[in-house]
C-alpha positions, -999 to 999 in steps of 0.1 A, spaced: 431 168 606 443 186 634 427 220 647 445 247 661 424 279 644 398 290 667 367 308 656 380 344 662 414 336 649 394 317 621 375 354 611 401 374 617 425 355 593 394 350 563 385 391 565 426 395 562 431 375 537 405 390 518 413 426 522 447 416 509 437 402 481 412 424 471 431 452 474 458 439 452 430 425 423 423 463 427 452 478 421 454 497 459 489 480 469 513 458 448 513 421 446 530 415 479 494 415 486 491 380 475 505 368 507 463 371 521 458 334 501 482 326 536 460 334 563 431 332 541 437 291 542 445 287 573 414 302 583 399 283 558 418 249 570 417 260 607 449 247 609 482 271 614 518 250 605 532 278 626 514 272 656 527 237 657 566 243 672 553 265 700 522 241 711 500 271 706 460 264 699 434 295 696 412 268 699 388 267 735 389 235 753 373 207 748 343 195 773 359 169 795 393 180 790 417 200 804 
């Protein structure tokens, strides 16, 4: 499958997801909060369907390629 999560992108989007989520299991914010399963798989996945129209990639380059 294709890539296109780096790793800071990847830990920024788990710890999101998460906050969102637990916060709403909580009871701190409604269940808009739900949305955090969203980033939480695509950090999960490293892979981000909105990424793809724009060409965009968090991810460094490869050795040997440029």
């Amino acid at each position: 499958m294709l890539q296109n999560v780096g790793t800071v992108d990847r830990v920024i989007r788990i710890i999101v997801g998460l906050g969102l989520i637990a916060a709403t299991v909580l009871g701190h914010i409604g269940p808009w909060g739900w949305i955090g399963v969203v980033p939480l798989a695509t950090g999960v996945f490293r892979f981000c369907p909105a990424y793809l129209p724009f060409g965009l990639s968090s991810c460094g380059l490869k050795s040997g390629k440029r």
